[in-house]
C-alpha positions as MATLAB code, in Angstrom:
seq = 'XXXXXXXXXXXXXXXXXXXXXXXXXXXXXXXXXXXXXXXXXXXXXXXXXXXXXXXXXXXXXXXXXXXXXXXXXXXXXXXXXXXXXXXXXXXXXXXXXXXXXXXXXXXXXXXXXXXXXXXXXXXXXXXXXXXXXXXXXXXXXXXXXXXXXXXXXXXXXXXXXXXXXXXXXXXXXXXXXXXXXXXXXXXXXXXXXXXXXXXXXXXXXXXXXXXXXXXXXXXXXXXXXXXXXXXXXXXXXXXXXXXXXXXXXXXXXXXXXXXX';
ca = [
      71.849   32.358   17.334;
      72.590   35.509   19.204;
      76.590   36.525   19.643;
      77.689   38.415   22.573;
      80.601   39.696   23.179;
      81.837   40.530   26.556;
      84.816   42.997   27.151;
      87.191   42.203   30.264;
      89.659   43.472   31.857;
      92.255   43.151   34.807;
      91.045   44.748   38.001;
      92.778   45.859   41.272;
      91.632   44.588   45.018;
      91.032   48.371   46.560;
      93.179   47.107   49.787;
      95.798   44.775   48.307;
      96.467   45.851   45.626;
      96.557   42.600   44.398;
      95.213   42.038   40.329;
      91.526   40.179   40.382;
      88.923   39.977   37.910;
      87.039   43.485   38.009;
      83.891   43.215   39.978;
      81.440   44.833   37.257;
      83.302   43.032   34.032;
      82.387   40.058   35.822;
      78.757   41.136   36.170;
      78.123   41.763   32.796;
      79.700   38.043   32.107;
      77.355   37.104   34.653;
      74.642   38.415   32.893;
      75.558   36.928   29.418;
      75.754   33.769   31.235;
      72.241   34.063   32.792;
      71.371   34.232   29.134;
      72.548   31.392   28.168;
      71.241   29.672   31.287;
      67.816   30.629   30.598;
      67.588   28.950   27.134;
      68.646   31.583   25.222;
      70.176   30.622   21.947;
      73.466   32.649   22.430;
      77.146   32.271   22.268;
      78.980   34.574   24.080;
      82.644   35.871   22.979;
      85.079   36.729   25.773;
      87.742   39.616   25.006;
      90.619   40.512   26.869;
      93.314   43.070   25.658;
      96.544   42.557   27.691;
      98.706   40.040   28.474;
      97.638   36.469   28.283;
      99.940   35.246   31.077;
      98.141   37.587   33.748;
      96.590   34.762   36.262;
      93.594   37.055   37.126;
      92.069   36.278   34.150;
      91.638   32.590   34.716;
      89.066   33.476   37.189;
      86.789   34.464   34.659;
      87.208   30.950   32.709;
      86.010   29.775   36.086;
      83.079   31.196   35.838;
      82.129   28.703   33.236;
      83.870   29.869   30.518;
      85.407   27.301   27.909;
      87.544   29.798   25.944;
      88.401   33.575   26.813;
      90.577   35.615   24.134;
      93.229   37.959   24.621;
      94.554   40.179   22.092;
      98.028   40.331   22.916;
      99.176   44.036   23.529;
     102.482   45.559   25.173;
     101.994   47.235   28.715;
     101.170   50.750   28.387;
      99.578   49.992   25.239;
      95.792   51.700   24.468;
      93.014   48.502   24.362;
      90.808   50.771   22.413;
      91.884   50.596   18.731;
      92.582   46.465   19.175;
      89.017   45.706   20.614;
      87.819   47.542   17.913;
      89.782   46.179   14.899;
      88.533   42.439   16.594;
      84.621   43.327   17.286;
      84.908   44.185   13.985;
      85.865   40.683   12.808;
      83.245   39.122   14.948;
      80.308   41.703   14.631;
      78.515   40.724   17.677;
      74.362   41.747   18.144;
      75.632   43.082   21.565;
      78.365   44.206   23.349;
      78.723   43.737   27.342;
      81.267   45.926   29.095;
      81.328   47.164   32.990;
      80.554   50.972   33.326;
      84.116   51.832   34.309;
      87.260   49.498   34.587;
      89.257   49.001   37.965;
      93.249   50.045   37.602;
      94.229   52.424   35.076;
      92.186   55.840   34.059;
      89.217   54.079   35.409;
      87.544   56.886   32.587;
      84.695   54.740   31.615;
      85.163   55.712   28.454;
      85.773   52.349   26.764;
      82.592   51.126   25.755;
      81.448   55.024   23.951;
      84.431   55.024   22.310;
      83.431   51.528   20.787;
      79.919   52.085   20.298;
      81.456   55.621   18.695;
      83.554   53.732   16.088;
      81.110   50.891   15.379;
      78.285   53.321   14.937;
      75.980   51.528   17.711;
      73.495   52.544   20.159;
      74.807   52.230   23.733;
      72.369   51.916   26.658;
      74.489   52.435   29.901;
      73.907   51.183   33.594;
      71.664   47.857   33.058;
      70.602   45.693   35.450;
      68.983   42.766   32.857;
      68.197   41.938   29.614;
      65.890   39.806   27.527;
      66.825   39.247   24.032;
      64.099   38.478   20.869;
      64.694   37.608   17.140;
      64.287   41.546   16.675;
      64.549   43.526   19.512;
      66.352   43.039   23.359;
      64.422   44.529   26.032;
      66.993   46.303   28.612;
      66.079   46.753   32.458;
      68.108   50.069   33.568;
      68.766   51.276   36.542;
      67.808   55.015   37.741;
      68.455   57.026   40.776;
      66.887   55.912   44.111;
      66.906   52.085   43.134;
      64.080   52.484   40.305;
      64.205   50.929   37.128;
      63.141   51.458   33.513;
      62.747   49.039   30.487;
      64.401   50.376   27.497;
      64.325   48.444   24.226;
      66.494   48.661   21.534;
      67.167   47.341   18.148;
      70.862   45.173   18.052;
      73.470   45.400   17.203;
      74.192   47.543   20.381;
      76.649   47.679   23.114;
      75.166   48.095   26.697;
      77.185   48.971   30.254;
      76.741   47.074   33.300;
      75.320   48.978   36.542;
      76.778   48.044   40.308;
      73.628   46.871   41.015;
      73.067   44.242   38.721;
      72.953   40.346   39.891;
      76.489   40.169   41.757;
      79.134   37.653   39.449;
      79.089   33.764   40.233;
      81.855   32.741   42.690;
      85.402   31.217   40.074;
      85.964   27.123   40.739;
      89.126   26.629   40.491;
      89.205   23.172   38.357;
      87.253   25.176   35.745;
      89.193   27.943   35.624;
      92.330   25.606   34.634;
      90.002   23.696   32.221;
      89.124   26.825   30.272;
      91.629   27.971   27.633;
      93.185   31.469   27.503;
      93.775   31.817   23.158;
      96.515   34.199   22.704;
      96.867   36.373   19.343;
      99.062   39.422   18.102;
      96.527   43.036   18.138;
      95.625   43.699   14.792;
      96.334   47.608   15.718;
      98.164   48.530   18.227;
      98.517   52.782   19.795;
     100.471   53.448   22.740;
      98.807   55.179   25.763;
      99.882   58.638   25.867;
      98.375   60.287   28.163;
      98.263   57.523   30.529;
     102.283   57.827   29.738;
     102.252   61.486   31.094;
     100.386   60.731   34.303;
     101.907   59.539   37.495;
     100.119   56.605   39.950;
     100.148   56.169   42.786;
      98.003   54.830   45.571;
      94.791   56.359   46.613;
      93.831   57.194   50.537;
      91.021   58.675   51.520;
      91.209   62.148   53.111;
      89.241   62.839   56.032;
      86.857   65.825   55.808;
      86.579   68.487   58.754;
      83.036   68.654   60.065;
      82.015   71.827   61.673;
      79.115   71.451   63.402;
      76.727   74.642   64.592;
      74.371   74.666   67.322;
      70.635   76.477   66.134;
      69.272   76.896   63.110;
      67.285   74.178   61.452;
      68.336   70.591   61.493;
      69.033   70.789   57.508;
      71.370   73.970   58.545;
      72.998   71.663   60.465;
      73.102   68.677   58.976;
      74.800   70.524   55.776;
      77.429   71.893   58.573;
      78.356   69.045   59.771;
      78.650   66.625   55.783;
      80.331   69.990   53.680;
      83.412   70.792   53.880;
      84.517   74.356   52.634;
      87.280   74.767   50.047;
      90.403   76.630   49.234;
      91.702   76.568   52.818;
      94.018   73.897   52.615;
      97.088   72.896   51.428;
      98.157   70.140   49.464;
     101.395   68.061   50.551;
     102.898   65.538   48.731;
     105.229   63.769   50.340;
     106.319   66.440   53.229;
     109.528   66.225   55.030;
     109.013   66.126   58.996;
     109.870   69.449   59.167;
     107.627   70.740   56.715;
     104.436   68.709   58.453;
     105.263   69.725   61.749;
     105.615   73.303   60.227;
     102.402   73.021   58.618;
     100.642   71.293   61.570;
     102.254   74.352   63.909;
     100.502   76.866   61.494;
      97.374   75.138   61.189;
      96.975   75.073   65.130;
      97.998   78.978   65.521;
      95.127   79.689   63.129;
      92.443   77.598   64.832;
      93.653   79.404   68.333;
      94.915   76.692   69.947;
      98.147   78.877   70.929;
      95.916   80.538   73.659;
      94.630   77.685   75.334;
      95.861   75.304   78.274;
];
């Protein structure tokens, strides 16, 4: 019997805003499912440090899931030190996580600060695995959509890679049959230097392409994609004056004073 333990957490829908399961913690339950689909001997341990009353997290039990666990911890609170203190407890053969989370630091630091404490080997960015009495081979992705087979010894705790098979779509009747068990974090730290930081949404900026004529056609494509630096200014949340002040002096420098 092979334990696997798969670490989840609350994402956020890029557009909405809206809390959902997060797209590559639900790939690497994907993949421990596949596991168990395939007649692997396995049972697979779902951990969730949070709040248990978040609905998002019912649409991993939908996924198949009988029984997902959340180690009850106050908002603000770091996940680190009470996924540790549980893993622990359980002492899994391997440890699924997504390469970075979806809301929060998004640091991707998570799963090396586990493998750091447990003392385990971490193989990042997988795509598949196949898992032995001894050994689990590892399929991971490289640059350019190649891929290498890397075997390891377990215990272990691996990362999941974008590309990997995409997560099964959440039925809803399962994800009300599946139970959400609730218990206190053995240890709990607050967050502080998430404390110290300040969120807020994220928009894209648009980049100003200057395009030459001549020159080579890599001279120009690198014109018109880069963008050169240290000649703007940042504005957080201008008055009108001040934008149409900084708009005025951006147009007198590009010479548009001078023209019809």
């Amino acid at each position: 019997m092979i334990d696997i333990a798969v670490l989840l957490s609350v994402g956020s829908h890029p557009a909405s805003g809206r809390a959902r399961r997060a797209p590559l913690d639900a790939q690497a339950l994907e993949l421990a499912l596949r596991l168990t689909e395939s007649g692997q001997t396995a049972r697979i341990h779902a951990l969730h440090a949070g709040a248990p009353s978040q609905p998002a997290l019912r649409d991993y039990l939908g996924m198949g899931l009988d029984r997902l666990e959340v180690l009850e911890t106050a908002p603000g609170a770091d996940p680190v030190p009470a996924l540790i203190a549980r893993l622990r407890e359980l002492s899994p053969d391997i440890i699924l996580a997504g390469s970075t989370a979806e809301g929060g630091e998004d640091s991707g630091m998570v799963p090396y600060l586990i493998a750091q404490a447990l003392n385990r080997t971490l193989v990042p960015d997988i795509v598949g695995i196949d898992v032995s009495a001894t050994e689990a081979a590892l399929t991971q992705a490289l640059p350019r959509g190649q891929r290498r087979l890397v075997t390891a010894t377990p215990p272990l705790v691996a990362t999941l890679h974008s590309s990997a098979h995409a997560a099964r779509q959440s039925a809803f009747a399962r994800s009300r049959r599946g139970t959400i068990d609730a218990r206190p974090a053995a240890t709990v730290h607050p967050d502080e230097f998430l404390a110290e930081c300040t969120v807020r949404p994220w928009r894209a900026r648009p980049k100003l392409m200057r395009v030459q004529r001549g020159g080579s056609a890599l001279d120009r494509m690198k014109a018109a994609t880069e963008t050169k630096t240290g000649q703007g200014r940042l504005m957080v949340q201008p008055t009108p004056d001040e934008a149409a002040a900084a708009i005025y002096d951006c147009l007198i420098q590009q010479g548009w004073s001078n023209r019809e």
